[in-house]
KOLFIDO-763645 format. One record per residue: residue number from 1; residue in one letter; x, y, z of N, C-alpha, C in turn. Coordinates in steps of 0.2 Angstrom, whole numbers. Example, Ala and Ser with C-alpha at 12.3 -4.5 7.8 and 13.67 -1.06 7.14 Angstrom:
KOLFIDO-763645
<site 1,A,<66,-28,39>,<62,-22,39>,<66,-16,39>>;
<site 2,S,<64,-11,35>,<68,-5,36>,<64,0,39>>;
END
This chain:
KOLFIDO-763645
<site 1,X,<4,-6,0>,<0,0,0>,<4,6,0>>;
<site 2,X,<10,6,4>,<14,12,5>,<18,13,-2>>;
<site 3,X,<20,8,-8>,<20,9,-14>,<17,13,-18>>;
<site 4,X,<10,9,-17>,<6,15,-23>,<4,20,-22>>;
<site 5,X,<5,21,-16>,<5,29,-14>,<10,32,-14>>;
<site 6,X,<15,30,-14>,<22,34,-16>,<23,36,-22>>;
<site 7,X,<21,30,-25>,<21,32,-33>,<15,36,-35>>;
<site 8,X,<10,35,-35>,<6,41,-34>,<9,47,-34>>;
<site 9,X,<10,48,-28>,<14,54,-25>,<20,59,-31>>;
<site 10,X,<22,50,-32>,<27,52,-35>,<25,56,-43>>;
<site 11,X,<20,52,-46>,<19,53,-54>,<16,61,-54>>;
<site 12,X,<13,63,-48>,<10,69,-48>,<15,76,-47>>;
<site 13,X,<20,74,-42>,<26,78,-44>,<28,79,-51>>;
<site 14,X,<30,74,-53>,<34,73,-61>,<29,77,-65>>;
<site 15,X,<25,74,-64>,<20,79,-69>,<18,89,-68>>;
<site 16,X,<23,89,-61>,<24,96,-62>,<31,100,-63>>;
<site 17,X,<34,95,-64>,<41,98,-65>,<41,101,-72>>;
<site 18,X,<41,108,-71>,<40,113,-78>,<47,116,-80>>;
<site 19,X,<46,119,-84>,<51,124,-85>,<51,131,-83>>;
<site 20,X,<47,133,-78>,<44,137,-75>,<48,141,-69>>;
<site 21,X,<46,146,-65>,<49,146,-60>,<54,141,-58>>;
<site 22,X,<61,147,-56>,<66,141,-54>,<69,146,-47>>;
<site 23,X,<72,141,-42>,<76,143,-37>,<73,137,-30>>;
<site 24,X,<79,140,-24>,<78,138,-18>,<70,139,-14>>;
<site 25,X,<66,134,-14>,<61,137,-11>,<59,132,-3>>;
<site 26,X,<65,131,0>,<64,125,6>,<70,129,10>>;
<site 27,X,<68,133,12>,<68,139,19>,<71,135,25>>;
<site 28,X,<68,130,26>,<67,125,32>,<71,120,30>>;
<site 29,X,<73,117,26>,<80,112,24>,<86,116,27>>;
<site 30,X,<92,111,32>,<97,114,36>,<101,114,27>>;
<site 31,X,<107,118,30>,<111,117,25>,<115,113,24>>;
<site 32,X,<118,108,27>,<121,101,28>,<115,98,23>>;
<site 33,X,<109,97,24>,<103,93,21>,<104,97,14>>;
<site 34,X,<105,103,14>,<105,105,5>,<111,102,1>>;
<site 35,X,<116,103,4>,<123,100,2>,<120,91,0>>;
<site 36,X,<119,87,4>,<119,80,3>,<112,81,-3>>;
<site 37,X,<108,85,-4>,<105,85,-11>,<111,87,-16>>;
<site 38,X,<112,92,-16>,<116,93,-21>,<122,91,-22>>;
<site 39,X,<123,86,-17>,<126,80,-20>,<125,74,-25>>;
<site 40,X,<120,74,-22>,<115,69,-25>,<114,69,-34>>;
<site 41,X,<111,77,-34>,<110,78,-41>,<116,78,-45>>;
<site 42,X,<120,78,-42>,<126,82,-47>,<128,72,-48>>;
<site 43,X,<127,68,-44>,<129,59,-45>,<124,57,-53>>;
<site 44,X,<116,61,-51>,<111,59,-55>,<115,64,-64>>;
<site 45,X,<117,69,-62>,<119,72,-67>,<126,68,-71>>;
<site 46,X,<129,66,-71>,<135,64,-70>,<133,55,-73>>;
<site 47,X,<127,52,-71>,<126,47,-76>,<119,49,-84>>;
<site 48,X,<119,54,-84>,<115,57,-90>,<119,61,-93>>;
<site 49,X,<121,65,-91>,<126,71,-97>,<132,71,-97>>;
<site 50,X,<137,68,-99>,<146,67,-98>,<148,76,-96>>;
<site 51,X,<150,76,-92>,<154,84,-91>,<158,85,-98>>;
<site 52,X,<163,82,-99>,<167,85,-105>,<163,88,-110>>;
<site 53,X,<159,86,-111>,<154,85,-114>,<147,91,-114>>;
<site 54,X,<146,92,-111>,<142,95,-108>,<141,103,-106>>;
<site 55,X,<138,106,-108>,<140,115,-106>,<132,118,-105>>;
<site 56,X,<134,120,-98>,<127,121,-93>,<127,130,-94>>;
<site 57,X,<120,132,-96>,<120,139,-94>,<116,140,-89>>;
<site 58,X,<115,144,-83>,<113,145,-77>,<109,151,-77>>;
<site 59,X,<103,152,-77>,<101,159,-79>,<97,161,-71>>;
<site 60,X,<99,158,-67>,<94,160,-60>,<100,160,-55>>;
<site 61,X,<100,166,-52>,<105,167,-46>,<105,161,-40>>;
<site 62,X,<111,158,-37>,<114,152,-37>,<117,155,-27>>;
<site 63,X,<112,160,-24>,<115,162,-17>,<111,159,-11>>;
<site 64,X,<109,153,-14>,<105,150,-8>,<111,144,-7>>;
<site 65,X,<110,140,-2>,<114,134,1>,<114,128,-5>>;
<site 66,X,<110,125,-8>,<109,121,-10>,<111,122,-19>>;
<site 67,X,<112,129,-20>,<114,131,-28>,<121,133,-26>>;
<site 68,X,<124,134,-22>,<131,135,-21>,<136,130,-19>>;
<site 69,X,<132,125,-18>,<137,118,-19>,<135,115,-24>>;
<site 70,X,<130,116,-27>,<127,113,-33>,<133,116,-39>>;
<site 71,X,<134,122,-38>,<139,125,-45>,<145,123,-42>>;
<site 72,X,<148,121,-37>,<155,121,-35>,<155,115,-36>>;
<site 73,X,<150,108,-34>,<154,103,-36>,<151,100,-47>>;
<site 74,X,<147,103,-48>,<147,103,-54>,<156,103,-57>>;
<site 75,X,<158,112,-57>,<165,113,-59>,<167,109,-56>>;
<site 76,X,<171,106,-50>,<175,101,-48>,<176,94,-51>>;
<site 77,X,<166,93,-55>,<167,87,-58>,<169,84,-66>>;
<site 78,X,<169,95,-68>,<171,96,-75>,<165,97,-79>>;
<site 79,X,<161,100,-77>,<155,102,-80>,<159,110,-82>>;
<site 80,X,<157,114,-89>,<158,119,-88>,<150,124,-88>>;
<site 81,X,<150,127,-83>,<144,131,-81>,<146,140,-82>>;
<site 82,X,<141,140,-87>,<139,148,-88>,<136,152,-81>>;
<site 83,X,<136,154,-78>,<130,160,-73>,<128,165,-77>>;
<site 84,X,<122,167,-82>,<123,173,-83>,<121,179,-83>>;
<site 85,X,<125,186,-81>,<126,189,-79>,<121,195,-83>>;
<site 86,X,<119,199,-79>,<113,202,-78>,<115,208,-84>>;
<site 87,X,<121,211,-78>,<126,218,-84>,<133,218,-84>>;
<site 88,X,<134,223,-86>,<142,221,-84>,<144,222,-92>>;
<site 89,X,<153,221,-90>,<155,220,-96>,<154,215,-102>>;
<site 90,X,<154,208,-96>,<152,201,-99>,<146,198,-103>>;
<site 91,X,<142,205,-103>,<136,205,-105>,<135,201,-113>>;
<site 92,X,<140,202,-114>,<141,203,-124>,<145,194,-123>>;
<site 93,X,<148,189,-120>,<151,186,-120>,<146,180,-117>>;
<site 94,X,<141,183,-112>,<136,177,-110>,<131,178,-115>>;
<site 95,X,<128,181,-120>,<125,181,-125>,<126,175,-131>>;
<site 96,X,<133,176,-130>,<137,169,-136>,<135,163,-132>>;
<site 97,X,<140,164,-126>,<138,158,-121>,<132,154,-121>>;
<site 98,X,<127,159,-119>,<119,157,-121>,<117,152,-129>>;
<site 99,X,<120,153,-135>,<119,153,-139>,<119,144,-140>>;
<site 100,X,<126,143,-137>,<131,137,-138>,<129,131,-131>>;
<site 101,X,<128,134,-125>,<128,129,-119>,<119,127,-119>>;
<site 102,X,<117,123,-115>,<111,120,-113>,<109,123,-108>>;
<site 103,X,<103,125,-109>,<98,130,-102>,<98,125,-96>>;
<site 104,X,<100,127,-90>,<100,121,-84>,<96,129,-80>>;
<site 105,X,<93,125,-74>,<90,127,-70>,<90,122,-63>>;
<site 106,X,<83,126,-58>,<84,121,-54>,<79,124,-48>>;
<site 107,X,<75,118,-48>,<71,121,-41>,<72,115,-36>>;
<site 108,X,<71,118,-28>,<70,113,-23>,<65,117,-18>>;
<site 109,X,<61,110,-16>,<54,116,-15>,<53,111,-8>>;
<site 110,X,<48,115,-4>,<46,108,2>,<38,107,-3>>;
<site 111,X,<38,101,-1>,<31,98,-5>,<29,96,3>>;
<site 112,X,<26,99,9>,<23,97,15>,<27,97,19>>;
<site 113,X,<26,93,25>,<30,95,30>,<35,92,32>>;
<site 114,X,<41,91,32>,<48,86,30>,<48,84,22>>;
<site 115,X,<45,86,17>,<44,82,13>,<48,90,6>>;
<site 116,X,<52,87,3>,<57,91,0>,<58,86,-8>>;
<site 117,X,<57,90,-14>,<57,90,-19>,<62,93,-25>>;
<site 118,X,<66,92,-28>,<73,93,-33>,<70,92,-38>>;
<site 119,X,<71,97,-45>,<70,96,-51>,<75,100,-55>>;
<site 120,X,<79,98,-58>,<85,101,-62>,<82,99,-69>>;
<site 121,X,<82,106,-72>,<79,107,-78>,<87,108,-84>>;
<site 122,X,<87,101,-89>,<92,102,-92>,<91,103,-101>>;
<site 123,X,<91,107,-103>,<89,109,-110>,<81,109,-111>>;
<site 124,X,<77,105,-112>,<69,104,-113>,<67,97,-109>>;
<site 125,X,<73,95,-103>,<72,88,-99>,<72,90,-92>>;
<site 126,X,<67,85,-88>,<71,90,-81>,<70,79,-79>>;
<site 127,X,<74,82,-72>,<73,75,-69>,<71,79,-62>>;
<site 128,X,<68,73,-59>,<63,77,-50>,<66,71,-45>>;
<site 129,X,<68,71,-40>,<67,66,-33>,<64,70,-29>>;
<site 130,X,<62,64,-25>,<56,67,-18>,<64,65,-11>>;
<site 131,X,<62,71,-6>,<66,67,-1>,<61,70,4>>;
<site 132,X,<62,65,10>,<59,66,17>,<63,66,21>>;
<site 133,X,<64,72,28>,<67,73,32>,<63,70,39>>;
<site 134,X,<67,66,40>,<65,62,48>,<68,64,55>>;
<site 135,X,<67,67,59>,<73,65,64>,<79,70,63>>;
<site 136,X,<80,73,58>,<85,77,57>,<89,72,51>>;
<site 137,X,<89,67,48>,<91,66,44>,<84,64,35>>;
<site 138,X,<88,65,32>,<86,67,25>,<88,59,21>>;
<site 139,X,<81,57,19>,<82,51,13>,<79,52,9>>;
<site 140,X,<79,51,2>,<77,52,-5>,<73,46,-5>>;
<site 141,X,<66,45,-3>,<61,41,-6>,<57,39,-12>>;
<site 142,X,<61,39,-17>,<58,40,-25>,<66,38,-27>>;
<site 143,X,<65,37,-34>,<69,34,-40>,<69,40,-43>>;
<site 144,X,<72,43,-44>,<75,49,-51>,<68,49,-56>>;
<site 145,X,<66,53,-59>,<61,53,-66>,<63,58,-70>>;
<site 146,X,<63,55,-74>,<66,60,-80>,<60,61,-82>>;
<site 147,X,<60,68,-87>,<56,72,-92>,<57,73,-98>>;
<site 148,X,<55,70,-102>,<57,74,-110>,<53,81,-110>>;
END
């Protein structure tokens, strides 16, 4: 029974993973718990898009907990990642950037009470996991879903 309501649960999320609104929206996740996601996705990432390979443009500001380990272990793993940049000189450089690399995004949202959601949005794909927070520790209750 706890199955098919998980998947339930679960089919109903993935069916809202848009290209819509991006950013940190889980206030209440510690920041150790945002890092062990952002762990996680960058393992998930890492078996779909080869880094070498792969050129991420980042168009939503990256100053919460969970997006600032997220872009640090990306480059560590050899991803090259665009941020781009609003004004500035490099205005005219992230425009080309834009041109060549793959739109990435990313939202993490609480979906209820302990209950935290991940969807990284990669060119017109996104994939979502569900986690839940127990006790003070965080386990990912769901299998990855991908979206074309």
């Amino acid at each position: 029974m706890k199955t098919s309501g998980l998947i339930l649960v679960l089919a109903l999320f993935a069916g809202c993973a848009t290209q819509g609104p991006r950013g940190y929206y889980a206030a209440s996740l510690s920041p150790a718990s945002s890092a062990k996601v952002a762990d996680d996705s960058v393992g998930q990432l890492l078996a779909l898009y080869p880094p070498a390979s792969t050129y991420l443009v980042l168009k939503q500001p990256t100053n919460d907990p969970y997006g600032t380990v997220l872009l640090g272990k990306l480059r560590s793993k050899g991803y090259a990642v665009m941020e781009m940049p609003t004004t500035g000189s490099n205005s005219g450089k992230a425009a080309v950037m834009a041109t060549v690399g793959t739109d990435f995004g990313y939202v993490l949202d609480q979906a209820g009470t302990g209950r935290y959601r991940v969807t990284l949005n990669v060119g017109t794909q996104s994939i979502s996991r569900i986690y839940v927070e127990t006790n003070g520790r965080l386990d990912a209750v769901s299998f990855w879903v991908k979206r074309s």
